[in-house]
TIRO-2110 file (N, C-alpha, C; in Angstrom, 1 decimal):
// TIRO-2110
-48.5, 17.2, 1.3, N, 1, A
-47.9, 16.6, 2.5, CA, 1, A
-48.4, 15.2, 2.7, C, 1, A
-47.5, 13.9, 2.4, N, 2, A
-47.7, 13.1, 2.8, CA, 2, A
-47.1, 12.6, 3.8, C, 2, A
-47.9, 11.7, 4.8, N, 3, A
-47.3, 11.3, 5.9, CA, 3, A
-47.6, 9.8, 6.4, C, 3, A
-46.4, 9.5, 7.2, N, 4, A
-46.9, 7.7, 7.4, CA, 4, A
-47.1, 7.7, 8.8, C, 4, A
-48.2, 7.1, 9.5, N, 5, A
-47.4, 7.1, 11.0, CA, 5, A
-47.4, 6.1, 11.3, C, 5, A
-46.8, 5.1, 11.8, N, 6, A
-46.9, 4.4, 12.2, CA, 6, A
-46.7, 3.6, 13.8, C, 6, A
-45.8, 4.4, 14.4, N, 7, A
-45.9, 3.9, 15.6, CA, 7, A
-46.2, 5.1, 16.9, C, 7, A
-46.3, 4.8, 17.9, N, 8, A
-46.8, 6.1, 19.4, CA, 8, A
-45.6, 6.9, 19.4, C, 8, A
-44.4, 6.8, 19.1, N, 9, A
-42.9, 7.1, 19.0, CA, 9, A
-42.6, 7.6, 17.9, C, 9, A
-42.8, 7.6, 16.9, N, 10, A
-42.7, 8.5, 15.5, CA, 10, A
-44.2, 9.5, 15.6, C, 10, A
-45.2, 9.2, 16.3, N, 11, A
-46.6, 10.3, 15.9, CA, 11, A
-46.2, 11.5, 17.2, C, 11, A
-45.2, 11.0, 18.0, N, 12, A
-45.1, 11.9, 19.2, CA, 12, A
-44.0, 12.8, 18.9, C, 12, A
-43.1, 12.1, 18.2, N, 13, A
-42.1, 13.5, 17.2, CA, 13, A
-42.3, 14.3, 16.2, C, 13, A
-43.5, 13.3, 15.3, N, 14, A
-44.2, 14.6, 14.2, CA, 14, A
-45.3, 15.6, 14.9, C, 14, A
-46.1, 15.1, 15.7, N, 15, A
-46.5, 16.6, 16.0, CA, 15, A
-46.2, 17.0, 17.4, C, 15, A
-44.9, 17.0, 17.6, N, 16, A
-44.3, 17.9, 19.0, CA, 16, A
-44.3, 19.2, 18.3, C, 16, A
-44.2, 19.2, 16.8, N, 17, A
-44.2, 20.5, 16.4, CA, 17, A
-45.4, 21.1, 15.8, C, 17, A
-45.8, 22.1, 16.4, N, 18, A
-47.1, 22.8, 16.7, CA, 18, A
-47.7, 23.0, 15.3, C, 18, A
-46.4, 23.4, 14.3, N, 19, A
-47.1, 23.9, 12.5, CA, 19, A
-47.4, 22.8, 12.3, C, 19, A
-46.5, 21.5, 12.1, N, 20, A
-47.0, 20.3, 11.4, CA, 20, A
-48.5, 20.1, 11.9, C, 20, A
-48.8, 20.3, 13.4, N, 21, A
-50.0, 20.2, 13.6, CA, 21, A
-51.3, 20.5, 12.8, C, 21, A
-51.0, 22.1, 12.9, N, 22, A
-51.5, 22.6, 12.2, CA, 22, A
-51.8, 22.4, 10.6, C, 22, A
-51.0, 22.2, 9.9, N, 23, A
-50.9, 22.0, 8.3, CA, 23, A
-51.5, 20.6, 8.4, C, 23, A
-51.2, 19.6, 9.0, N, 24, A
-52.5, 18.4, 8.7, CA, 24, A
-53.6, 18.6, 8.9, C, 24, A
-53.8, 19.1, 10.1, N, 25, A
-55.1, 19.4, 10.6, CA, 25, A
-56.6, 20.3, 9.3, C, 25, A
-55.6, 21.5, 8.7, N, 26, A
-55.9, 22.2, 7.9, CA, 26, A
-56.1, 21.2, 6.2, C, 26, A
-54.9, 20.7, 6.2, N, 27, A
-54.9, 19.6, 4.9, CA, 27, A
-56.8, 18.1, 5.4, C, 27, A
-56.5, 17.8, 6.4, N, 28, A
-57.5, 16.3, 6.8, CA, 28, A
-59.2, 17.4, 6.7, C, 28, A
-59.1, 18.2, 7.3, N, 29, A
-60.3, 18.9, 8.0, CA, 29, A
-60.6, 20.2, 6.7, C, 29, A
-60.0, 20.6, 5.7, N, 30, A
-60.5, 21.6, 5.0, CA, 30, A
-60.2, 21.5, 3.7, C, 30, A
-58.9, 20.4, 3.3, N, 31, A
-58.6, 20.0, 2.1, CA, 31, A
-57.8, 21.4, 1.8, C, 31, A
-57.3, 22.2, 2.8, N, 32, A
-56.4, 23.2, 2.8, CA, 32, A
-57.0, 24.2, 2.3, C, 32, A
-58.3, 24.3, 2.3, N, 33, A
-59.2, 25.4, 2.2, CA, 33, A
-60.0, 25.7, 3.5, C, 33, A
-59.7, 26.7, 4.2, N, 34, A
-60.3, 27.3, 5.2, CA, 34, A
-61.7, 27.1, 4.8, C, 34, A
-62.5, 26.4, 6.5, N, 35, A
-64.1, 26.9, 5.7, CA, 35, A
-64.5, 27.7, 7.5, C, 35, A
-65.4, 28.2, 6.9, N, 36, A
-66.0, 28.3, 8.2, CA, 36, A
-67.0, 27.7, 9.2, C, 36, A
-66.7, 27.1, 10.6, N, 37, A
-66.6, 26.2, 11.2, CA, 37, A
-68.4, 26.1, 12.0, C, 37, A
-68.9, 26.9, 11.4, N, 38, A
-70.3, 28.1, 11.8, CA, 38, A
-71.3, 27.4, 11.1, C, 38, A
-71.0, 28.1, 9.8, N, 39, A
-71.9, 28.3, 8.9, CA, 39, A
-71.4, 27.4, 7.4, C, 39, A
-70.1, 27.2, 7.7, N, 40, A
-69.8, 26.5, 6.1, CA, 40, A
-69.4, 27.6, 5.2, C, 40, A
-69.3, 28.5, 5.2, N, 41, A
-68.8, 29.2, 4.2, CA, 41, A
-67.3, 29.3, 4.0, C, 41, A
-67.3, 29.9, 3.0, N, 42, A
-65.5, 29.2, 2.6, CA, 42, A
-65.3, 30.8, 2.6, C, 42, A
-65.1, 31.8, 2.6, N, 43, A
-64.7, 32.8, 2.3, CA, 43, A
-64.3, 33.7, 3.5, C, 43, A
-63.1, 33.6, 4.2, N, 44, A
-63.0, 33.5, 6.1, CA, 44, A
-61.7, 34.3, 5.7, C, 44, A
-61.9, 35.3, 7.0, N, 45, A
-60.2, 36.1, 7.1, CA, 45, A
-59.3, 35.4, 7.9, C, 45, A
-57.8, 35.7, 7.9, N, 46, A
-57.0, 35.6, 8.8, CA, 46, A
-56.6, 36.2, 9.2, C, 46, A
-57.0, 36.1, 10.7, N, 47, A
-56.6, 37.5, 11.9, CA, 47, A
-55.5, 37.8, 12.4, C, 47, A
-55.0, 38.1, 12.8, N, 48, A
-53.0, 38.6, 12.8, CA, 48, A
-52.8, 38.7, 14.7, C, 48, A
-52.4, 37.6, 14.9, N, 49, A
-51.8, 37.2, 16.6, CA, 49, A
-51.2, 36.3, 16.7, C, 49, A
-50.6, 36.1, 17.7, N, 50, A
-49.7, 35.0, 18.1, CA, 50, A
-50.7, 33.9, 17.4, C, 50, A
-51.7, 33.6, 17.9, N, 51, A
-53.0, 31.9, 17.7, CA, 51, A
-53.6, 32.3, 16.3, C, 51, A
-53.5, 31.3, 15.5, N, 52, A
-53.7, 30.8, 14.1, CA, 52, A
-55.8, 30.7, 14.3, C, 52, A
-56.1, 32.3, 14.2, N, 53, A
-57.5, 32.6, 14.2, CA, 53, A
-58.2, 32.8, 12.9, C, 53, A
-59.1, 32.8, 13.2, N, 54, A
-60.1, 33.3, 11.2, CA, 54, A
-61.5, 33.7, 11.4, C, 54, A
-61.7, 34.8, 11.0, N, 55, A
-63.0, 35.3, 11.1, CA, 55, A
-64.4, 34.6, 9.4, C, 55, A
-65.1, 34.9, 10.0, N, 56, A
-66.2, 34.3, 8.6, CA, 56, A
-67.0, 35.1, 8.3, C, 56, A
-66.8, 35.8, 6.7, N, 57, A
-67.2, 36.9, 6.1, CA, 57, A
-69.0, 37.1, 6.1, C, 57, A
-69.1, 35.6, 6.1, N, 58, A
-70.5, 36.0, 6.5, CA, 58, A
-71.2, 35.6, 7.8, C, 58, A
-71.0, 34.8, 8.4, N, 59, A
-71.9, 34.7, 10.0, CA, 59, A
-70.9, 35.7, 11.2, C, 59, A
-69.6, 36.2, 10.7, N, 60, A
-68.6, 37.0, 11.4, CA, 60, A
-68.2, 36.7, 12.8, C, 60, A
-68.6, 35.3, 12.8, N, 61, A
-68.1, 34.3, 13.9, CA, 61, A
-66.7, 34.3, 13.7, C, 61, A
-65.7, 34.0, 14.7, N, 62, A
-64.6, 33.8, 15.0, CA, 62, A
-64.2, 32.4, 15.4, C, 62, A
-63.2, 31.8, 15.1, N, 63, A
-62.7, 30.4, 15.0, CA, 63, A
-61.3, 30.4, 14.9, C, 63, A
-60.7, 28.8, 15.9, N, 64, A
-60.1, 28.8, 15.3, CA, 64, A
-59.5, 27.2, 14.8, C, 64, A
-58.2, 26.1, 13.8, N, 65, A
-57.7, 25.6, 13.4, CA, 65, A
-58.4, 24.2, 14.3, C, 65, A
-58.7, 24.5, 15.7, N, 66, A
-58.8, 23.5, 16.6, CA, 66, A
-60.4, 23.5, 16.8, C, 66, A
-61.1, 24.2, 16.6, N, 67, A
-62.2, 24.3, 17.1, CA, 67, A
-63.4, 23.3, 16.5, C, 67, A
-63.7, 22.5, 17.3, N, 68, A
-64.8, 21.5, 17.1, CA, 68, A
-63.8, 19.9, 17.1, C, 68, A
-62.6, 20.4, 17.5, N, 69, A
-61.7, 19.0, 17.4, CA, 69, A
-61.5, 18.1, 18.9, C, 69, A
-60.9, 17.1, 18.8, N, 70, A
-60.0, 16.4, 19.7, CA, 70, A
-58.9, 17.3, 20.2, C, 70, A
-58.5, 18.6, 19.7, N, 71, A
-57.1, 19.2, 19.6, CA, 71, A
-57.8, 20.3, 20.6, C, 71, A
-59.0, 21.1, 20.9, N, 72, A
-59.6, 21.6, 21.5, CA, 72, A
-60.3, 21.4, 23.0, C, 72, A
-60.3, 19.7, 22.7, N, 73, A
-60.4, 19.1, 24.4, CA, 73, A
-59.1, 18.7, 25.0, C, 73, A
-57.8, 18.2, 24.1, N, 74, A
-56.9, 17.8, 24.9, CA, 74, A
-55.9, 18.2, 23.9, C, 74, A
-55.7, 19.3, 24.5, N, 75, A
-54.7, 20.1, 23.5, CA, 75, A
-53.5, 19.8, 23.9, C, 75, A
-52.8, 18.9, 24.9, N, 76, A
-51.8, 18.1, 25.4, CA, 76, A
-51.1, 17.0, 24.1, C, 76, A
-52.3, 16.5, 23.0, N, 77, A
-52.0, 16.0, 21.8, CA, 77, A
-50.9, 16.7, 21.4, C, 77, A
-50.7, 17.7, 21.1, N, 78, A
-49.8, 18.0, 20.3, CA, 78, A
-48.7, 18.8, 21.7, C, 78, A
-48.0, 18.9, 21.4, N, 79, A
-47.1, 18.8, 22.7, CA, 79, A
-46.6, 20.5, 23.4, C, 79, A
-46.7, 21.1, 22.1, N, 80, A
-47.2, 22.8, 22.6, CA, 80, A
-48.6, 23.7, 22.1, C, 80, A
-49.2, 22.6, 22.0, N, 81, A
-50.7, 22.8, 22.0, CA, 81, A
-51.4, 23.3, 20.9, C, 81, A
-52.5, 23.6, 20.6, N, 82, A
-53.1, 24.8, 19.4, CA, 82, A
-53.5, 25.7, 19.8, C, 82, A
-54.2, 26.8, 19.5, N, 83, A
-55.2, 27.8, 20.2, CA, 83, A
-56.0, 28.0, 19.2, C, 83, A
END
């Protein structure tokens, strides 16, 4: 996924949509490998609900896509938010 942004007006139509959100976020922050956000371990389940969650095989902490971000304090960024 490459992407250009360039202006306040093109970055507010690419992530009005909540996946794109997500898939960058997941591409910039994990290199598209889930790690766990705890302990660092790479080897994390995905939990099955509406919100894009993941458990960590080994500290069994729960997390999610947003957690420790900007996207977590003003989840307004993205325009239907993360969880």
């Amino acid at each position: 996924m490459d992407i250009e942004l360039n202006n306040l007006l093109q970055d507010t139509e690419y992530f009005s949509d909540t996946q794109k959100c997500e898939d960058l976020l997941l591409k910039v922050r994990w290199n598209n490998e889930v790690k766990c956000v705890f302990c660092k371990h790479h080897k994390v389940y995905h939990l099955q609900g509406k919100n894009k969650r993941y458990k960590c095989a080994q500290c069994l902490k729960q997390f999610s896509i947003i957690k420790g971000t900007i996207f977590k304090i003003v989840p307004s960024l993205c325009k239907n938010g993360l969880s």
